[in-house]
C-alpha positions as a Markdown table, in Angstrom:
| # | Residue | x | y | z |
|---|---|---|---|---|
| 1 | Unk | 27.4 | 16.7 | -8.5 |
| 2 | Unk | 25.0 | 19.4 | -9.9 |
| 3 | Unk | 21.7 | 19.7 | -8.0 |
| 4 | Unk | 19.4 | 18.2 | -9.8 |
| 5 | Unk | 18.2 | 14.6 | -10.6 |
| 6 | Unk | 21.0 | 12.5 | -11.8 |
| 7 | Unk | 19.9 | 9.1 | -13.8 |
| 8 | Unk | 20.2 | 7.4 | -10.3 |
| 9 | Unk | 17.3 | 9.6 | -8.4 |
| 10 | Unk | 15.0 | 9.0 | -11.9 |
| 11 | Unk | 15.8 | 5.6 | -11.7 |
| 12 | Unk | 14.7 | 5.6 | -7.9 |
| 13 | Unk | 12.0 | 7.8 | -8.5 |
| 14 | Unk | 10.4 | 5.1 | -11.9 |
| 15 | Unk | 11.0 | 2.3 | -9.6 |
| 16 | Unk | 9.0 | 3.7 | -6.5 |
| 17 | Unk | 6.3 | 4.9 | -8.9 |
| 18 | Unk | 6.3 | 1.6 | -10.5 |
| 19 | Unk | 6.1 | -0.4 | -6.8 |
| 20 | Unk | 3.2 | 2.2 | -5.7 |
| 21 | Unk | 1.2 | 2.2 | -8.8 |
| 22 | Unk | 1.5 | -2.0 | -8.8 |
| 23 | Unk | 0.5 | -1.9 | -5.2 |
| 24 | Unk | -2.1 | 0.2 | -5.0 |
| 25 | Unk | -4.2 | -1.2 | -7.9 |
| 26 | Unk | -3.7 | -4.7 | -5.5 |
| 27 | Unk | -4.5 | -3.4 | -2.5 |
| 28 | Unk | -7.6 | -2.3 | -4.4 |
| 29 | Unk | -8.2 | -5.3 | -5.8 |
| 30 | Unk | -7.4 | -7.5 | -2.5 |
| 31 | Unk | -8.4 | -5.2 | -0.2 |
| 32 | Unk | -12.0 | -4.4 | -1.2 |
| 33 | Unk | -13.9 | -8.0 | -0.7 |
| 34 | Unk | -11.5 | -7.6 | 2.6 |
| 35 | Unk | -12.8 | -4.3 | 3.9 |
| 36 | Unk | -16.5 | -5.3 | 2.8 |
| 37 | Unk | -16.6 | -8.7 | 4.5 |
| 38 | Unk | -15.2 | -6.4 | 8.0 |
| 39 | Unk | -18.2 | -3.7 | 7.5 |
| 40 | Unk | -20.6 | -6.4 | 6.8 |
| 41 | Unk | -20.2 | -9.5 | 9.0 |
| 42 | Unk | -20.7 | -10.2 | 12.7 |
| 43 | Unk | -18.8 | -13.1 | 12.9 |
| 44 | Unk | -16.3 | -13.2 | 16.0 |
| 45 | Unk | -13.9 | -13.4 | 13.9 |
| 46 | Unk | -13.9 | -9.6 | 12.6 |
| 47 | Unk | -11.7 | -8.7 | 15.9 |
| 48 | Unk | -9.0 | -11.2 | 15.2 |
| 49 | Unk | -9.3 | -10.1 | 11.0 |
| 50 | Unk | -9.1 | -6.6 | 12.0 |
| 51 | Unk | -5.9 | -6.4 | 14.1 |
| 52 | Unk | -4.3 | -8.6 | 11.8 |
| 53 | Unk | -4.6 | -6.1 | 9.1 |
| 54 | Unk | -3.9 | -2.9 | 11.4 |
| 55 | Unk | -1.0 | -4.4 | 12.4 |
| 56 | Unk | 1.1 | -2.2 | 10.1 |
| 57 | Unk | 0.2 | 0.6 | 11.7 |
| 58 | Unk | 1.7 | -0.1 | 15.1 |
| 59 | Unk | 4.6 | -3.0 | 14.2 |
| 60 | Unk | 8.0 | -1.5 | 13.5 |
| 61 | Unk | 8.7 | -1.7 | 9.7 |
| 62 | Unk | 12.1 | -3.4 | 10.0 |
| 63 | Unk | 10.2 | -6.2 | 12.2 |
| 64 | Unk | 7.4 | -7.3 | 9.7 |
| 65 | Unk | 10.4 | -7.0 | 6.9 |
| 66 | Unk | 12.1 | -9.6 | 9.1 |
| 67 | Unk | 9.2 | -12.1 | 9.4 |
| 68 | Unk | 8.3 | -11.6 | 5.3 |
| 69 | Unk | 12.1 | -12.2 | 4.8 |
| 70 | Unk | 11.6 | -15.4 | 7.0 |
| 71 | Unk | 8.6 | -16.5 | 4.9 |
| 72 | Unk | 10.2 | -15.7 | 1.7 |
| 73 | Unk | 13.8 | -17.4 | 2.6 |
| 74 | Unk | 14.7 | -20.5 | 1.5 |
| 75 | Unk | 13.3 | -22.4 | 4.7 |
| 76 | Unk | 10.1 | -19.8 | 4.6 |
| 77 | Unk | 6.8 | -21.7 | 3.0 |
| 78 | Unk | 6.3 | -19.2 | -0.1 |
| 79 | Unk | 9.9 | -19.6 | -0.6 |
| 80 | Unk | 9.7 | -23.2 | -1.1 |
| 81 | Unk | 6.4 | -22.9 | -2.8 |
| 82 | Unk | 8.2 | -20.3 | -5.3 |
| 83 | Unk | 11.2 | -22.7 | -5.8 |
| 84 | Unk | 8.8 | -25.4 | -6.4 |
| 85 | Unk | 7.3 | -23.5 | -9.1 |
| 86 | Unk | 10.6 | -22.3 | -10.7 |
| 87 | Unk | 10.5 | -18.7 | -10.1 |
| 88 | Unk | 13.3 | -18.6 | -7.1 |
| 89 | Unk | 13.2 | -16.7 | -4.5 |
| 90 | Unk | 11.3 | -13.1 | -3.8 |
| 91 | Unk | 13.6 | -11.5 | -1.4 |
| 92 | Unk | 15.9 | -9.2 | -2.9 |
| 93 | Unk | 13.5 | -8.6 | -6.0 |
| 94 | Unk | 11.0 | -6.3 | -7.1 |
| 95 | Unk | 8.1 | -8.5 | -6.4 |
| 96 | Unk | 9.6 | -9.6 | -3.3 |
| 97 | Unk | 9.2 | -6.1 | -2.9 |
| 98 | Unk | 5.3 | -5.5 | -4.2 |
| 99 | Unk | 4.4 | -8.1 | -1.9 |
| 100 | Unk | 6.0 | -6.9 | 1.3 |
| 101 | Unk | 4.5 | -3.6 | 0.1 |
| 102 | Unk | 1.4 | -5.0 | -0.4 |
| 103 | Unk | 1.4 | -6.0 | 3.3 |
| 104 | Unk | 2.5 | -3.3 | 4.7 |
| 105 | Unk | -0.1 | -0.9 | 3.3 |
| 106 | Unk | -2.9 | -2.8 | 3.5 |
| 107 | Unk | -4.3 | -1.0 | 6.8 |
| 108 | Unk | -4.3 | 2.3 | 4.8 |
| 109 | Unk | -6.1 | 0.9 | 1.5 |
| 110 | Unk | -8.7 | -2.0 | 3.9 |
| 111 | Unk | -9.8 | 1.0 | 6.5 |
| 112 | Unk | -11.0 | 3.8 | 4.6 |
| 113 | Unk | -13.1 | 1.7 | 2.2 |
| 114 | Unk | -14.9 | -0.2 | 5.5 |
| 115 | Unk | -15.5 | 3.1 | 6.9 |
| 116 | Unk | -17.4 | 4.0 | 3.8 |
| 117 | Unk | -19.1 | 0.9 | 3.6 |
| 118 | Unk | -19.8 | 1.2 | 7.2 |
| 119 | Unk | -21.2 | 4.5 | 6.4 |
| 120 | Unk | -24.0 | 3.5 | 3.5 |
| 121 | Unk | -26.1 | 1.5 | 6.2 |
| 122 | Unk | -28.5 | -1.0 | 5.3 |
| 123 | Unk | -30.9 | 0.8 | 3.4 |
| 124 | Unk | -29.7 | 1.2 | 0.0 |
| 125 | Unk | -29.1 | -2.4 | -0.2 |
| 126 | Unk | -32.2 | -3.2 | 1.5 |
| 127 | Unk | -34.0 | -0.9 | -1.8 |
| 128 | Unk | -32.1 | -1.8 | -4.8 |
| 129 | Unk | -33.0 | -6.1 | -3.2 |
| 130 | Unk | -36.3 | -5.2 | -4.0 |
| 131 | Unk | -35.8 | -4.6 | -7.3 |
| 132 | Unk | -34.2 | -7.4 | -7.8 |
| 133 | Unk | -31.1 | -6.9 | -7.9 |
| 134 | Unk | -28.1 | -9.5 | -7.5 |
| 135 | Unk | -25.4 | -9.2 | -5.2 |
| 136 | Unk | -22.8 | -8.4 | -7.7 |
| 137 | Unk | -25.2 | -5.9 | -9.3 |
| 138 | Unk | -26.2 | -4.2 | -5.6 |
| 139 | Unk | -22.1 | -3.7 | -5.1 |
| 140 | Unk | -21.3 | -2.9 | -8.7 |
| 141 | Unk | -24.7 | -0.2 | -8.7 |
| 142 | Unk | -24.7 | 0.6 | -4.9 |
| 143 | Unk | -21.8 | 0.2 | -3.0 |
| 144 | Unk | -18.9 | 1.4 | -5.6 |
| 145 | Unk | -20.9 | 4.7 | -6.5 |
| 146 | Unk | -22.1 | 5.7 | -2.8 |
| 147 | Unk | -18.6 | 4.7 | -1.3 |
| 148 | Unk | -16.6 | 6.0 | -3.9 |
| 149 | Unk | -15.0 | 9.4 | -1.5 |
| 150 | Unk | -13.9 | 5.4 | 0.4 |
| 151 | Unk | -11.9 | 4.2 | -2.7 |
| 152 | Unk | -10.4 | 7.7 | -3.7 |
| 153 | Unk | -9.1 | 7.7 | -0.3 |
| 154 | Unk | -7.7 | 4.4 | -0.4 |
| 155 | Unk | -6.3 | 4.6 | -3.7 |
| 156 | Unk | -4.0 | 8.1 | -2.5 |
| 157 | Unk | -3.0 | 6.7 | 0.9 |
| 158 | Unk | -2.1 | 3.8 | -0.5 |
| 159 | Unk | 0.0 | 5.1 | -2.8 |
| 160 | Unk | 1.4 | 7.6 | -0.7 |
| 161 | Unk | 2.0 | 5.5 | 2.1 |
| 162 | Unk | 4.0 | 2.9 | -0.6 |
| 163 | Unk | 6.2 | 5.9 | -1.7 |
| 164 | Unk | 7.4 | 6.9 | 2.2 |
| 165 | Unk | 8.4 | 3.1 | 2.7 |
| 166 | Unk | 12.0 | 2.7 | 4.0 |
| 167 | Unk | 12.6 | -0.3 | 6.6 |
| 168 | Unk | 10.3 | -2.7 | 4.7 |
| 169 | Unk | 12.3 | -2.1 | 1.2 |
| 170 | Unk | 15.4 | -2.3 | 2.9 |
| 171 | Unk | 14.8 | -5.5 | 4.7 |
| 172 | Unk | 13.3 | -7.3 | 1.8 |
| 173 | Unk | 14.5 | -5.4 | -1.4 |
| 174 | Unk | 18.1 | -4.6 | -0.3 |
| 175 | Unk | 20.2 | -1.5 | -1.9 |
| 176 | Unk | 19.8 | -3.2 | -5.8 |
| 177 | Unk | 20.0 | -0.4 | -8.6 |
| 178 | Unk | 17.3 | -0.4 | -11.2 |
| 179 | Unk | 15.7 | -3.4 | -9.1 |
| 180 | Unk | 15.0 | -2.5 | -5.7 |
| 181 | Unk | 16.3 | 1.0 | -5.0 |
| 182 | Unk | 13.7 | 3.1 | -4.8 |
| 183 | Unk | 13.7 | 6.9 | -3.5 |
| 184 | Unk | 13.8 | 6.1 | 0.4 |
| 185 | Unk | 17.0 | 4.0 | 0.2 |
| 186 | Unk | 18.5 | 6.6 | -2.8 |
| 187 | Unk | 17.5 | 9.3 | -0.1 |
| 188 | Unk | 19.3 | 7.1 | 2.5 |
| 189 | Unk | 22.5 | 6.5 | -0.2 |
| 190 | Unk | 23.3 | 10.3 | -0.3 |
| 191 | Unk | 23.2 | 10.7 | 3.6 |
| 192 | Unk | 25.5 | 8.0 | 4.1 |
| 193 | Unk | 27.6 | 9.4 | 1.8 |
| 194 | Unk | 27.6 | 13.1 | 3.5 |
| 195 | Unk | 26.0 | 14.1 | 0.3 |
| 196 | Unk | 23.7 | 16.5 | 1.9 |
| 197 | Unk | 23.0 | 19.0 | -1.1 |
| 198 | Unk | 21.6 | 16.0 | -3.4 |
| 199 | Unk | 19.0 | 14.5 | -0.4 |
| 200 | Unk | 18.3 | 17.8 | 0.0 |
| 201 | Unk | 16.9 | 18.1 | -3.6 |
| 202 | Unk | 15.8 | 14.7 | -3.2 |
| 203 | Unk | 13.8 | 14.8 | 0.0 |
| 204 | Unk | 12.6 | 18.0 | -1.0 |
| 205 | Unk | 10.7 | 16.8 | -3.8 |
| 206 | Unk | 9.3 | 13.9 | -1.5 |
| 207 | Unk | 7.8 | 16.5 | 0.7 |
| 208 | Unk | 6.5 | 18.9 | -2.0 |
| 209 | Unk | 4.8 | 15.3 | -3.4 |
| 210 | Unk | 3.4 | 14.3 | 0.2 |
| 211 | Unk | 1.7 | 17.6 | 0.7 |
| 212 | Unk | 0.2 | 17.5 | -2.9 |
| 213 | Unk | -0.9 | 14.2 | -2.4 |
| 214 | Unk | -2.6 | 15.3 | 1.0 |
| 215 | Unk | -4.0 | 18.8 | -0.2 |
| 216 | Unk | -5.5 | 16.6 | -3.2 |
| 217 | Unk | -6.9 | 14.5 | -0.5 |
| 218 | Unk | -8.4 | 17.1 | 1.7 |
| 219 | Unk | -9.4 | 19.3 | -1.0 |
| 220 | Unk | -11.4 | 16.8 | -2.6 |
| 221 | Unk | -12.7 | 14.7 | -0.7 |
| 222 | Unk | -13.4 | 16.8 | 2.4 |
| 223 | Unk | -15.3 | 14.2 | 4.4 |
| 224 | Unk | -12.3 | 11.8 | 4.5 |
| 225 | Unk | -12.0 | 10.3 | 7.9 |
| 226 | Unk | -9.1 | 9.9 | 10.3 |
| 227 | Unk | -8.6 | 6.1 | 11.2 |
């Protein structure tokens, strides 16, 4: 085989853009109320909440892929709950696959967005109450403009950290072409099969993407905080 991208490494590489994209703009969406209800509240609660959604950062990948795959089985409760409703079963899919992904990057989307609402304080929300507005118009007005260095850097590590997935996929999306093989597994595919020149090419793009996506990152949004 030529270097180069055959249809195979496209496919991978639509397929893991797809899953990223998809999860990100979740993450966003489910992660926000998430990370503002952690900088915000003093219930004792926020402790337990917390290390329940850091828990990515320090549980091996092929261990939380084992417990979704649990919950997703036959026997799991969304399993039965998705049978219930028709739709069969997740694992082995691609939105068995945005879920576990979803999951799985959820410290790096929920952190950086409560460190930025951690950051604003209680005084621009103290000012724009006296003018009467709303809750949904002090976030909307507020909180999205002053923390938005929080989102950008949610949005890209999200994404990023979706794309570099490998044990999660595996254990919940399997090896399925056009469905759940995305680039880490391809990668995986070619160095099983001694192939070395093609995951060269292949994990050579991967690294040229993760510095852009970083550089982008630090260049700007400077202030981005480690977590």
């Amino acid at each position: 085989m030529g270097l180069g991208f055959s249809d195979a490494d496209l496919q991978a590489i639509w397929l893991t853009a797809r899953l990223a994209g998809l999860t990100t703009v979740l993450l966003l969406i489910i992660g926000t109320p998430i990370a503002w209800w952690l900088a915000r509240t003093r219930s004792r609660l926020k402790a337990v909440v917390g290390a329940v959604v850091a828990l990515p950062l320090v549980l091996p990948a092929t261990v939380m892929g084992f417990y979704l795959l649990l919950v997703m089985g036959p026997q799991g409760p969304v399993g039965q709950l998705t049978q219930s409703l028709g739709i069969g079963l997740l694992p082995f899919t691609f939105w068995g696959l945005l879920l576990a992904s979803v999951f799985y990057s959820m410290p790096f989307v929920v952190q950086p967005i409560q460190n930025a609402i951690e950051a604003l304080g209680e005084r621009p929300l103290e000012v724009a109450a006296t003018l009467r507005a709303g809750p949904w118009d002090r976030f909307f007005t507020v909180v999205v403009p002053l923390a938005r260095p929080g989102f950008f850097t949610a949005a890209i590590l999200g994404f990023a950290h979706t794309v570099g997935e490998f044990g999660v996929v595996l254990m919940i999306g399997g090896n399925i072409p056009g469905a759940t093989r995305v680039v880490s597994v391809q990668i995986y595919d070619y160095v099983e099969a001694m192939d070395y020149a093609q995951a060269h090419w292949l994990a050579g793009s991967m690294v040229v993407f993760s510095f852009v996506v970083l550089l982008a990152l630090y260049t700007l949004n400077p202030q981005v905080r480690r977590f």
